[in-house]
PQR file with spaces between the fields and no chain letter, atoms N, CA, C, O and H, PARSE charges and radii, in Angstrom:
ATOM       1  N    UNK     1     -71.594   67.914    6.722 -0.4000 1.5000
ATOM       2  CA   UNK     1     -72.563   67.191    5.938 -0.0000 2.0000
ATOM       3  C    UNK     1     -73.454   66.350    6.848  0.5500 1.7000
ATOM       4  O    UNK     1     -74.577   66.779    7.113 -0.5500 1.4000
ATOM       5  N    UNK     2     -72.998   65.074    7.392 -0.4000 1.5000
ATOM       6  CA   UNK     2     -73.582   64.124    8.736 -0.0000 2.0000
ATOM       7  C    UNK     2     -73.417   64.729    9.412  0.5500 1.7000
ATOM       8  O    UNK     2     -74.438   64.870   10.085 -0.5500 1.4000
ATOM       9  H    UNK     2     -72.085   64.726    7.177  0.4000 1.0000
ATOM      10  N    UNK     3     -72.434   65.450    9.835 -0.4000 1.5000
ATOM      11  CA   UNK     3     -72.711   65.495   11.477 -0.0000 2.0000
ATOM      12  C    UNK     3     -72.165   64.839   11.648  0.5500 1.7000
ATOM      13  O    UNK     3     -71.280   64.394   10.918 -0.5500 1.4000
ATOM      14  H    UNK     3     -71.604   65.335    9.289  0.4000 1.0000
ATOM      15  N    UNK     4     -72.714   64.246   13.513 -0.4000 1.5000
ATOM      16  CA   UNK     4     -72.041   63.709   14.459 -0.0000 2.0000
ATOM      17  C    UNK     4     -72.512   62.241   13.409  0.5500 1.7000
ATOM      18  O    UNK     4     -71.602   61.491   13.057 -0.5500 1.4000
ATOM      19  H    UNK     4     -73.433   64.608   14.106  0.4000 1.0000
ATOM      20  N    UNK     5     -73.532   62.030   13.105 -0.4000 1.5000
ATOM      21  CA   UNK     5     -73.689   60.578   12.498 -0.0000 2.0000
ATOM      22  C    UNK     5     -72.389   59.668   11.559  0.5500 1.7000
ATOM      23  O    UNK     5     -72.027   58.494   11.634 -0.5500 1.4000
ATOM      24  H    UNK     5     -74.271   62.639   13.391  0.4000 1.0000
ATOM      25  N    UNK     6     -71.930   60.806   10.696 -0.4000 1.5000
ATOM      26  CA   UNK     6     -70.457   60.241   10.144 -0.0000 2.0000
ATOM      27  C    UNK     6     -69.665   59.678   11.346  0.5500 1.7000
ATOM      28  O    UNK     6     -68.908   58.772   10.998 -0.5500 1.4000
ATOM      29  H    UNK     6     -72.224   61.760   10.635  0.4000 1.0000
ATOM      30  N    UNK     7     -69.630   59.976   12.717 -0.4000 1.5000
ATOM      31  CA   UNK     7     -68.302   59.927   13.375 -0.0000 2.0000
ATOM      32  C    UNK     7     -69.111   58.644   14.801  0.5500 1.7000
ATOM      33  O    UNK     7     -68.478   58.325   15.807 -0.5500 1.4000
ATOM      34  H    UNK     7     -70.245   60.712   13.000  0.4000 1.0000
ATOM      35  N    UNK     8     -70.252   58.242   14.557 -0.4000 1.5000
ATOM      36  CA   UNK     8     -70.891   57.482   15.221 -0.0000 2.0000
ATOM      37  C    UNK     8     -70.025   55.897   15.202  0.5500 1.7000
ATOM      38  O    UNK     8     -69.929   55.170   16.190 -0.5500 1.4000
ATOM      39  H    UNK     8     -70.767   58.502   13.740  0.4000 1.0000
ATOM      40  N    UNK     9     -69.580   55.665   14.144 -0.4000 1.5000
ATOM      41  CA   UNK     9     -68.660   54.344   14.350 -0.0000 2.0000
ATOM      42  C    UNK     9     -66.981   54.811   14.882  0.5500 1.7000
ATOM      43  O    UNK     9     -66.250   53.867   15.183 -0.5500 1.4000
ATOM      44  H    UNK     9     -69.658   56.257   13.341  0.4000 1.0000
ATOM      45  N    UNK    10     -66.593   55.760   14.955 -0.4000 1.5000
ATOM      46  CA   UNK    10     -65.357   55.967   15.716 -0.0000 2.0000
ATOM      47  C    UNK    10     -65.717   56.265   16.784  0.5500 1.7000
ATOM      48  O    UNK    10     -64.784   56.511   17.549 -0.5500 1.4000
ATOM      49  H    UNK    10     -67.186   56.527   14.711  0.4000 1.0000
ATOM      50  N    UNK    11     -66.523   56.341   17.123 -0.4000 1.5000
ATOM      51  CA   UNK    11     -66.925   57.072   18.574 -0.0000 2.0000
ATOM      52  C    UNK    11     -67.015   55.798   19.322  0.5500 1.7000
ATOM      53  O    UNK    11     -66.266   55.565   20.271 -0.5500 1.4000
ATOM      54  H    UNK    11     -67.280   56.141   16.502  0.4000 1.0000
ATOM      55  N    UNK    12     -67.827   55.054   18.954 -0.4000 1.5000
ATOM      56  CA   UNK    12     -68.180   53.556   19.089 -0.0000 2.0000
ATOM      57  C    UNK    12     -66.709   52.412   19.560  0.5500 1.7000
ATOM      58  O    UNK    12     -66.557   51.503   20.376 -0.5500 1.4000
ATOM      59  H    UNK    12     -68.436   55.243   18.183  0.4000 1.0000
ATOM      60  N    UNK    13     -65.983   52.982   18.693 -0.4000 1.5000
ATOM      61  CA   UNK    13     -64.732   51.990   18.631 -0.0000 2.0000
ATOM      62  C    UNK    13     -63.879   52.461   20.017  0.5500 1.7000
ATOM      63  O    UNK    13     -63.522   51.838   21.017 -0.5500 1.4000
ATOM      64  H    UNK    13     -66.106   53.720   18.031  0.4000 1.0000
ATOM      65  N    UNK    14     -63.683   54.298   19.449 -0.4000 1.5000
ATOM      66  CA   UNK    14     -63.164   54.667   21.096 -0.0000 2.0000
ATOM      67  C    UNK    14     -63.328   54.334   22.280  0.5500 1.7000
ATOM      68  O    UNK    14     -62.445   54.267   23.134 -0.5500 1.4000
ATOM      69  H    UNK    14     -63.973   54.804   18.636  0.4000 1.0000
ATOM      70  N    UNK    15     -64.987   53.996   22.471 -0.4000 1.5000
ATOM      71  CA   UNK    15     -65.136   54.037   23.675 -0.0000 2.0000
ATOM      72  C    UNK    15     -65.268   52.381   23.787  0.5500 1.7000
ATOM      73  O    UNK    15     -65.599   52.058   24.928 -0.5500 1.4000
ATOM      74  H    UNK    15     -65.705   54.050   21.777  0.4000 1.0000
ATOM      75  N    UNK    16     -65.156   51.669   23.220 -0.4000 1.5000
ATOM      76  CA   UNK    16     -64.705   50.244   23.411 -0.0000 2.0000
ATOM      77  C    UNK    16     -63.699   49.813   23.815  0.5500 1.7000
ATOM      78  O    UNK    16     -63.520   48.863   24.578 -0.5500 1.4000
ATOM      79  H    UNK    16     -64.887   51.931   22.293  0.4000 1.0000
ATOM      80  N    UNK    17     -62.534   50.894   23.032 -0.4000 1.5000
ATOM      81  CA   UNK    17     -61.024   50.596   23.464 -0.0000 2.0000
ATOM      82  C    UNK    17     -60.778   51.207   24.562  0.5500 1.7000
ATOM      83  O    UNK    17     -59.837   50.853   25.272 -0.5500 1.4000
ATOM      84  H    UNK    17     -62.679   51.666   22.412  0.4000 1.0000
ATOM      85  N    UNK    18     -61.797   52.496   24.969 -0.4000 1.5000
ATOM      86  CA   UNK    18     -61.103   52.513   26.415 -0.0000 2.0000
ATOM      87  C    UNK    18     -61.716   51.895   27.158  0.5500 1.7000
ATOM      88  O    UNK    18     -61.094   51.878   28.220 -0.5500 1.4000
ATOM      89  H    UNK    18     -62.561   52.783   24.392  0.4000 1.0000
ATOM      90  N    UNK    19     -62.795   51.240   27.244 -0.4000 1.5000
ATOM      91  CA   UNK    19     -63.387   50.351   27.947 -0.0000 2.0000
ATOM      92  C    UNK    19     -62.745   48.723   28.278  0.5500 1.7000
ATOM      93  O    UNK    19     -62.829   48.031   29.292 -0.5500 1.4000
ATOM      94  H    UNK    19     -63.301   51.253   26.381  0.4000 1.0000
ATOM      95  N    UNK    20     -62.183   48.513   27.153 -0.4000 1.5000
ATOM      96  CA   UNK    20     -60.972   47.320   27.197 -0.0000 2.0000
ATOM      97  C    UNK    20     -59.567   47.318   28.548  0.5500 1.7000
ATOM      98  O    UNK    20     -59.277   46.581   29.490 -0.5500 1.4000
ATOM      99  H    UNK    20     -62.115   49.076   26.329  0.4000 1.0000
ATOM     100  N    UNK    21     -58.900   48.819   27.836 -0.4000 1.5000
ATOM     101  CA   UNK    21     -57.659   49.346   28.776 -0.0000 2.0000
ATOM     102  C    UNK    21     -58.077   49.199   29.990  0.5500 1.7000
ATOM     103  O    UNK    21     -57.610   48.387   30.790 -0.5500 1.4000
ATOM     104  H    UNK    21     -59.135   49.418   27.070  0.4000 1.0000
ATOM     105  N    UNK    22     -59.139   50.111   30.240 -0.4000 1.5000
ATOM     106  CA   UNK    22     -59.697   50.437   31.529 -0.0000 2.0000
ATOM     107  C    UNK    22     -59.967   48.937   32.774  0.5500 1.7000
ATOM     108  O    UNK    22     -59.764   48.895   33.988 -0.5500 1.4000
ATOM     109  H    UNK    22     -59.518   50.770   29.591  0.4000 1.0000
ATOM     110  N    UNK    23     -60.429   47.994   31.930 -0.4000 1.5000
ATOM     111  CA   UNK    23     -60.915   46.884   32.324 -0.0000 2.0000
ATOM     112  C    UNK    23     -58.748   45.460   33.145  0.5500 1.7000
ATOM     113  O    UNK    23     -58.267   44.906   34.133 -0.5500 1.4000
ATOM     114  H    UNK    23     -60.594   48.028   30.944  0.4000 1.0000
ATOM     115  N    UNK    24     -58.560   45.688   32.026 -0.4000 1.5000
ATOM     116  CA   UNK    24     -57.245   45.523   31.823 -0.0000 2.0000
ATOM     117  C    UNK    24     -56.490   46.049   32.838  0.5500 1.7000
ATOM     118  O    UNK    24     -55.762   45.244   33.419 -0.5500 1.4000
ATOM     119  H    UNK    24     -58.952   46.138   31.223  0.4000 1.0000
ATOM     120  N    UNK    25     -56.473   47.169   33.198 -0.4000 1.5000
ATOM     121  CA   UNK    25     -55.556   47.569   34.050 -0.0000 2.0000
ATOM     122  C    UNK    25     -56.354   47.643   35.394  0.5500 1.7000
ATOM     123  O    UNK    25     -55.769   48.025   36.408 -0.5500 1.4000
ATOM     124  H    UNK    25     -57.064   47.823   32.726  0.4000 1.0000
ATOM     125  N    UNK    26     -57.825   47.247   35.436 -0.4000 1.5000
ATOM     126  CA   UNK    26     -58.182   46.699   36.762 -0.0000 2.0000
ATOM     127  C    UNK    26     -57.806   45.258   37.133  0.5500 1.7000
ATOM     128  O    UNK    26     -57.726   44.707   38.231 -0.5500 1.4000
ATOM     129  H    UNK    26     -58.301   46.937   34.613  0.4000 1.0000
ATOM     130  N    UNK    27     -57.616   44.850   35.986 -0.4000 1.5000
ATOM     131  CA   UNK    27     -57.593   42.935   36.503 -0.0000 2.0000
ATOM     132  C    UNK    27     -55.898   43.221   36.643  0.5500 1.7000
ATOM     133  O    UNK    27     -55.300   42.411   37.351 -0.5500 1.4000
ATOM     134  H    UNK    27     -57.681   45.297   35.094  0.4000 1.0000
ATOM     135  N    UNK    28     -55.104   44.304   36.024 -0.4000 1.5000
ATOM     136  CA   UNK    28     -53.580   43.811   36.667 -0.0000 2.0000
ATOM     137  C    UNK    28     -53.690   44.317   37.590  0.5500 1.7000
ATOM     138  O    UNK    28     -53.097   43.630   38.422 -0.5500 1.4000
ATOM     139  H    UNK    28     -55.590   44.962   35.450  0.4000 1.0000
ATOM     140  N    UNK    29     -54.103   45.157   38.045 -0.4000 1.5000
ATOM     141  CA   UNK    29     -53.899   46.059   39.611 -0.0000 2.0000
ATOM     142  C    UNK    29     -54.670   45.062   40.474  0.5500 1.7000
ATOM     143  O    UNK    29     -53.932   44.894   41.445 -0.5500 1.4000
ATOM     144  H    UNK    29     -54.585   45.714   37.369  0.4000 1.0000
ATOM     145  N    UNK    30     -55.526   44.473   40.602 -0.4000 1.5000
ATOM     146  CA   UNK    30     -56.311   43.225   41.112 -0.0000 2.0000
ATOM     147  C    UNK    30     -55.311   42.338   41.204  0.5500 1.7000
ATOM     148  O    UNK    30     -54.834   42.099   42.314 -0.5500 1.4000
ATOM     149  H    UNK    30     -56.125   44.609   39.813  0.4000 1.0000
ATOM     150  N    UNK    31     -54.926   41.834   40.293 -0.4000 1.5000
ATOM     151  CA   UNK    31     -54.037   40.692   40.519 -0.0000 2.0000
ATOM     152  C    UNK    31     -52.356   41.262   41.644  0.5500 1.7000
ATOM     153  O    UNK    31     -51.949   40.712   42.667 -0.5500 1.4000
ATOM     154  H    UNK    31     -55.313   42.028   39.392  0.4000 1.0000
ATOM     155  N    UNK    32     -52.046   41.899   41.272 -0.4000 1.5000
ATOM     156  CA   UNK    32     -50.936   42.434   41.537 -0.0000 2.0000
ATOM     157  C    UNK    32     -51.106   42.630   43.426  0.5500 1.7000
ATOM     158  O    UNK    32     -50.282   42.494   44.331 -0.5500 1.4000
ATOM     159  H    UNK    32     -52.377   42.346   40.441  0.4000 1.0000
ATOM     160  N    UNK    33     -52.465   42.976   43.421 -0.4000 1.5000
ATOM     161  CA   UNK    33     -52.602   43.297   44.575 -0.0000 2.0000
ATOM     162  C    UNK    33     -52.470   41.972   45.775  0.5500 1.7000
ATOM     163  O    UNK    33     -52.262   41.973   46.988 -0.5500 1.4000
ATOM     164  H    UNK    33     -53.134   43.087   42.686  0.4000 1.0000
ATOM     165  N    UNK    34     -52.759   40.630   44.524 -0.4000 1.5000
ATOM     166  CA   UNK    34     -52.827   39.725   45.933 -0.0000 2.0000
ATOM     167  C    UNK    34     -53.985   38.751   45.721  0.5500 1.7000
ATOM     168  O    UNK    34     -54.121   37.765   46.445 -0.5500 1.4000
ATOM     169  H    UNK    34     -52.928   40.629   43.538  0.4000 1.0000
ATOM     170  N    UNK    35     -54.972   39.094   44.532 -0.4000 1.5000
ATOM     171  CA   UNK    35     -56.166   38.085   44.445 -0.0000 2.0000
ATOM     172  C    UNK    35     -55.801   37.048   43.216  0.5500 1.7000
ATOM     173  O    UNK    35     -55.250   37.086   42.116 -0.5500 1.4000
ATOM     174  H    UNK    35     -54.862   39.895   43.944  0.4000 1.0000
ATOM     175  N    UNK    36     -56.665   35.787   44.372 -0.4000 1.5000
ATOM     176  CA   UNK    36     -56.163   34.493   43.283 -0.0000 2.0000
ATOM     177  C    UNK    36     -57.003   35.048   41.886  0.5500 1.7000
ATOM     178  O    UNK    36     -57.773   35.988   41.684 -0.5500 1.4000
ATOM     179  H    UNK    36     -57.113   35.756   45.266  0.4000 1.0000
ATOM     180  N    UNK    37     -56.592   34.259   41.274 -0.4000 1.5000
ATOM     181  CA   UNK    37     -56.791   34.837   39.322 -0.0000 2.0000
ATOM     182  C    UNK    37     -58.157   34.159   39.527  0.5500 1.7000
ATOM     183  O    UNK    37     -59.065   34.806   39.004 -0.5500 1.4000
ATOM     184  H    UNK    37     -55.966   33.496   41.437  0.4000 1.0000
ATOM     185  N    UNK    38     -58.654   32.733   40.308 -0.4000 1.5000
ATOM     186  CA   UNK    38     -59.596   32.097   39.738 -0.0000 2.0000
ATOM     187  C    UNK    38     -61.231   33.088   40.764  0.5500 1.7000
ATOM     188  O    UNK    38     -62.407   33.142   40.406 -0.5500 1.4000
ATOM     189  H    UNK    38     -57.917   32.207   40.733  0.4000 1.0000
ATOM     190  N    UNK    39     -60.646   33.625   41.879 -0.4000 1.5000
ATOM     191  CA   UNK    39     -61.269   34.704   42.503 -0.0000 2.0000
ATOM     192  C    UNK    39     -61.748   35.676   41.514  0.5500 1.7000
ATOM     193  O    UNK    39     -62.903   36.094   41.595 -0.5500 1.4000
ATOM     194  H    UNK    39     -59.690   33.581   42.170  0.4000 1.0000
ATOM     195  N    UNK    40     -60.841   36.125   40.457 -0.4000 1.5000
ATOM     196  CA   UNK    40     -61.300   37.550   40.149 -0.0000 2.0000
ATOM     197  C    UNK    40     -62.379   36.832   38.503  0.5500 1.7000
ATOM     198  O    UNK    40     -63.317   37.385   37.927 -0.5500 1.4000
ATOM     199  H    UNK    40     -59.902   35.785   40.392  0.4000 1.0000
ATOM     200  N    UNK    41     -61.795   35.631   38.238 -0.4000 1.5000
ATOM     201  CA   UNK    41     -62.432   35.189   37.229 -0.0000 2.0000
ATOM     202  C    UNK    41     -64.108   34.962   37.742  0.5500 1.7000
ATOM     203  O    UNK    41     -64.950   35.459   36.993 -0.5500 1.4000
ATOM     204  H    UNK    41     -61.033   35.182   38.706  0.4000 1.0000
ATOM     205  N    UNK    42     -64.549   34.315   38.847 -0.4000 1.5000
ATOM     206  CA   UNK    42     -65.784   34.502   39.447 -0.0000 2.0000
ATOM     207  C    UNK    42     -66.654   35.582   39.406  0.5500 1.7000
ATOM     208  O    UNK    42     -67.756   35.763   38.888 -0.5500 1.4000
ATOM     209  H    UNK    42     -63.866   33.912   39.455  0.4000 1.0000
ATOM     210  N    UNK    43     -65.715   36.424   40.240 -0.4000 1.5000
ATOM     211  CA   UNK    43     -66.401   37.628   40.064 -0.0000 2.0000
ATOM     212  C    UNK    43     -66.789   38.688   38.835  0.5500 1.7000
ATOM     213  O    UNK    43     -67.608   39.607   38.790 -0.5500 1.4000
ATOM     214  H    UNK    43     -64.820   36.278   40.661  0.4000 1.0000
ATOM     215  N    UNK    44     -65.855   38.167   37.872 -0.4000 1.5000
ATOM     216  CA   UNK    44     -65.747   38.832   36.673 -0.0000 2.0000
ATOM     217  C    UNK    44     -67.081   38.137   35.678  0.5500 1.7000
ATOM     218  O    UNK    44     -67.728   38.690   34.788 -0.5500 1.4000
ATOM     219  H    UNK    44     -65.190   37.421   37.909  0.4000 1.0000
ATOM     220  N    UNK    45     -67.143   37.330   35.987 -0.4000 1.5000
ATOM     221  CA   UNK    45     -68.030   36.506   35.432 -0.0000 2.0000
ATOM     222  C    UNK    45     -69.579   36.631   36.189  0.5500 1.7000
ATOM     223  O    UNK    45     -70.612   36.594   35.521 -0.5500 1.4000
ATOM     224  H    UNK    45     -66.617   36.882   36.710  0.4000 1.0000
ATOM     225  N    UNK    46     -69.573   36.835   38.173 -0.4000 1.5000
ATOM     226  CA   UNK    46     -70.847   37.489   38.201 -0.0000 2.0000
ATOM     227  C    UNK    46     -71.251   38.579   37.806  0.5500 1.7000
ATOM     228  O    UNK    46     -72.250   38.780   37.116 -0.5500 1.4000
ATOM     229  H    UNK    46     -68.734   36.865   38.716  0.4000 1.0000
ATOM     230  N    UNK    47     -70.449   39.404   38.246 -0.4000 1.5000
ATOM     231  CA   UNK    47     -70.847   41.019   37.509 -0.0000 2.0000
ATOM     232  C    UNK    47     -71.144   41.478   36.059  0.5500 1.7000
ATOM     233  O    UNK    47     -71.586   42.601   35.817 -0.5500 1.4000
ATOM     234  H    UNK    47     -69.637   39.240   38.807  0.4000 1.0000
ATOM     235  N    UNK    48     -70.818   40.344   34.892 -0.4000 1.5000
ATOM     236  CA   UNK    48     -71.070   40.683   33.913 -0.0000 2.0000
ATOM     237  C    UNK    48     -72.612   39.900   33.614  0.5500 1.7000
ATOM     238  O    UNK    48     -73.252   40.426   32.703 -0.5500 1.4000
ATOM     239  H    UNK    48     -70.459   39.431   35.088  0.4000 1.0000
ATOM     240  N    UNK    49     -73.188   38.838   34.212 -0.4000 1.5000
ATOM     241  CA   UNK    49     -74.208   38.226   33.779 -0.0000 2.0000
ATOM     242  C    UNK    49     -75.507   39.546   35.514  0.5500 1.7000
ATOM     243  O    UNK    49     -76.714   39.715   35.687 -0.5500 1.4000
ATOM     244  H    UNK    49     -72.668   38.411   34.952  0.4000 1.0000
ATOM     245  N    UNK    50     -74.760   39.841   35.951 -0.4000 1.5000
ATOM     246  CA   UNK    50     -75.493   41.178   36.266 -0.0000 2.0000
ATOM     247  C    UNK    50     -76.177   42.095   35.854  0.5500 1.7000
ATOM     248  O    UNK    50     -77.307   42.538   36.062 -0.5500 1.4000
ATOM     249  H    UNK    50     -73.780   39.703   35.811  0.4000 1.0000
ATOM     250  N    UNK    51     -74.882   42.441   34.907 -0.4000 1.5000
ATOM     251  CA   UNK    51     -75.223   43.333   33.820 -0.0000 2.0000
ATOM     252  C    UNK    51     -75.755   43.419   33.037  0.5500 1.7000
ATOM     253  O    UNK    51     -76.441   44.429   32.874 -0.5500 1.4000
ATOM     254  H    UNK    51     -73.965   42.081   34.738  0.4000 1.0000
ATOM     255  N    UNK    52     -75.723   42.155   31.901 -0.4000 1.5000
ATOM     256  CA   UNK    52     -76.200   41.528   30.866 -0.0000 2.0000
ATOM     257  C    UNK    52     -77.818   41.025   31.236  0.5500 1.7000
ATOM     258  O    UNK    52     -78.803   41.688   30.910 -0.5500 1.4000
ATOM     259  H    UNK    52     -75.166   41.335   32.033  0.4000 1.0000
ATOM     260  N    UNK    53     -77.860   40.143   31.739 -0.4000 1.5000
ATOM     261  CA   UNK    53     -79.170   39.669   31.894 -0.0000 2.0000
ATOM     262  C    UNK    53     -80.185   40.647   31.962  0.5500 1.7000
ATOM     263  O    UNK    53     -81.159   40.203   31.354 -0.5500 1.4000
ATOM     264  H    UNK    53     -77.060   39.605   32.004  0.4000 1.0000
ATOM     265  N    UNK    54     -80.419   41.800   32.428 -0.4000 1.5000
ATOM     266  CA   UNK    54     -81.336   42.802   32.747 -0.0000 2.0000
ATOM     267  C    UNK    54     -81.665   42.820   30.935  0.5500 1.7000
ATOM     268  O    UNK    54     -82.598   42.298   30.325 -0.5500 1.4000
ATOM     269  H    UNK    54     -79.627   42.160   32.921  0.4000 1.0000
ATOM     270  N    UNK    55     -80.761   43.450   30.534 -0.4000 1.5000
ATOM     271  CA   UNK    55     -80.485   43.676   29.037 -0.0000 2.0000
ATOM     272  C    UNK    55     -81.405   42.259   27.890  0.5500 1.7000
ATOM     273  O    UNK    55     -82.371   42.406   27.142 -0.5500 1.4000
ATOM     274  H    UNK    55     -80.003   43.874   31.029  0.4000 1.0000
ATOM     275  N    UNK    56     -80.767   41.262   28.135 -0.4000 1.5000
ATOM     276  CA   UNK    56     -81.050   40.305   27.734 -0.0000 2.0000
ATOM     277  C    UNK    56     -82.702   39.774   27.909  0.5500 1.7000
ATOM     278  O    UNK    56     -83.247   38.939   27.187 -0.5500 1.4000
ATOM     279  H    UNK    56     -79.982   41.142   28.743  0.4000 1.0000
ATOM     280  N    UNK    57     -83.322   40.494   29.062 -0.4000 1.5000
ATOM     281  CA   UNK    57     -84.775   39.982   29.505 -0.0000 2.0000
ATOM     282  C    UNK    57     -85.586   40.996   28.705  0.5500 1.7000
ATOM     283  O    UNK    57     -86.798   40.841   28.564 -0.5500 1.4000
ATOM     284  H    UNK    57     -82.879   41.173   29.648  0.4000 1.0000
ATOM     285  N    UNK    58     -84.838   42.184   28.103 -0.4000 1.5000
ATOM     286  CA   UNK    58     -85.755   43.543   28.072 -0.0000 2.0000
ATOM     287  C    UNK    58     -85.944   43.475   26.650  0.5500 1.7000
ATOM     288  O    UNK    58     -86.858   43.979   25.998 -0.5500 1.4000
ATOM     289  H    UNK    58     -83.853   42.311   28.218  0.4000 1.0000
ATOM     290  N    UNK    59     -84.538   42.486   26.066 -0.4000 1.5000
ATOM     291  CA   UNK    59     -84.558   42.089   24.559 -0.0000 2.0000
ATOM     292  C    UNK    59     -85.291   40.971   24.004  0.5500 1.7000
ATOM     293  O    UNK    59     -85.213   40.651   22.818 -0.5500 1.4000
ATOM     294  H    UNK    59     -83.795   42.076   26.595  0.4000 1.0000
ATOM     295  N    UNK    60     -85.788   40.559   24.603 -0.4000 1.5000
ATOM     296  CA   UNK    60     -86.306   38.964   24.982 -0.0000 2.0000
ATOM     297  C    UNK    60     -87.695   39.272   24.775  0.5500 1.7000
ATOM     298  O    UNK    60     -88.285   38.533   23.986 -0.5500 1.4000
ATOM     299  H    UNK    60     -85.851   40.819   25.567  0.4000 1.0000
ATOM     300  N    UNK    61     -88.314   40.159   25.287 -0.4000 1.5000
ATOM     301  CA   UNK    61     -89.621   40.479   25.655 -0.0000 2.0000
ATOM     302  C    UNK    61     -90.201   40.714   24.776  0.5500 1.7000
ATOM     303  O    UNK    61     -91.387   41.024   24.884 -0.5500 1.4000
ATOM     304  H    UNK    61     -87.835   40.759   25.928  0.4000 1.0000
């Protein structure tokens, strides 16, 4: 009937949740490895206003 459009909000959710895991099992393997927590919190925090801001200027406009 839709199509792929019916399945556009599970698709959505999937790839959130693996985007979560994925994220998750970098900060334990990070940590595990040896980096202070408040290290990876920095960086976690530059790389996302990296990301974001581009986004945020293009929405802005």
């Amino acid at each position: 009937m839709g199509g792929w459009d019916s399945y556009k909000p599970a698709m959505a959710l999937f790839g959130l949740q693996m985007t979560y895991a994925g994220l998750a099992l970098f900060a334990r393997a990070a940590l595990l490895k040896g980096m202070s927590p408040h290290v990876f919190v920095v960086y976690r925090q530059a790389i996302a206003t990296l990301v974001i801001a581009p986004v945020a200027y293009v929405v802005r406009r």
